[in-house]
N, C-alpha and C positions, 0 to 999 in steps of 0.2 A: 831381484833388485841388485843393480852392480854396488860391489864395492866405493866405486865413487861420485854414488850416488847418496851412498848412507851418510858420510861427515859432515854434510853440508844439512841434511834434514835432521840430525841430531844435532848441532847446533843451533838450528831454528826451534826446534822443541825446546832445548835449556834455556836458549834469550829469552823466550815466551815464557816460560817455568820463574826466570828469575825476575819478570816484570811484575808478573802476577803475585808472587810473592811478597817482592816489594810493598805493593800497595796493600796486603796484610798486615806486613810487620811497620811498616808506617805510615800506620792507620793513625796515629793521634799529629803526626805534623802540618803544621797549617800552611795551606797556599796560597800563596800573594794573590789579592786580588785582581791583578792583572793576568795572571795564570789562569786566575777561573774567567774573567771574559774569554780572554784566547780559548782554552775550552771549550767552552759554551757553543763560538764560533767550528769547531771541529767538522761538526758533521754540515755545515751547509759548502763549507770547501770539500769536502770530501764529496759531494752531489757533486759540486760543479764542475771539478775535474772530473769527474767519469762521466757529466756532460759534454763537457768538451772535446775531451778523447774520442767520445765516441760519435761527434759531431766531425770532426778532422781526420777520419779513419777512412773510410774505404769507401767509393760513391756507391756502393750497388745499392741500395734503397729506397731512391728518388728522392721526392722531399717532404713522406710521410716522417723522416726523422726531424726534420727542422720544424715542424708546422706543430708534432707532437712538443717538441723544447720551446715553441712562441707558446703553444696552449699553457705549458707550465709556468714559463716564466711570467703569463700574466695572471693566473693563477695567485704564484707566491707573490706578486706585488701586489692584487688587490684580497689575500686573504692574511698574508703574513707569515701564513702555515704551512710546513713542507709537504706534510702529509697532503693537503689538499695539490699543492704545485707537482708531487709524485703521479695523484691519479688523476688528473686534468691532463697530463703530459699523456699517459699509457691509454687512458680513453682516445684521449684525440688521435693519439700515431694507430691502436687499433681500426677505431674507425676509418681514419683514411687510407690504411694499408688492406682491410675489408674491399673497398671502395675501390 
């Protein structure tokens, strides 16, 4: 590994070391309820950006990517559940890319 390759990955280790941290040593302060909505919300932004990315990235796929993200997204509206909108999306894109 080059030399300047290491400061930058040693610095991503401490950030990460000292977040983690944190959330040990202030473990007893309380978070505005509106922190914990925002929260909560995390992970389904988090889905839908690397839906998206990966919906606006590069055409080689056909439209087994699009057909598997309408199977999810009807999915999570009619079950509520990401879990469910995860394996509806990868069923259907395998299937049609099988196909």
């Amino acid at each position: 590994m080059s030399g300047d390759a290491l400061w930058p990955i040693l610095a991503m280790g401490a950030g990460v070391y000292a977040l983690r941290l944190s959330g040990l040593v202030l473990r007893a302060v309380e978070v505005p309820p509106a922190w914990e909505r925002a929260f909560g919300l995390v992970p389904v932004a988090l889905l839908a950006a690397l839906i998206v990315t990966s919906l606006t990235g590069s055409s080689e796929g056909g439209p087994d990517r699009l057909i598997g993200a309408a199977a999810g997204a009807v999915a999570a509206w009619w079950s509520g559940r990401m879990w469910a909108c995860i394996l509806a999306g990868m069923v259907a894109y395998w299937l049609v890319h099988l196909l």
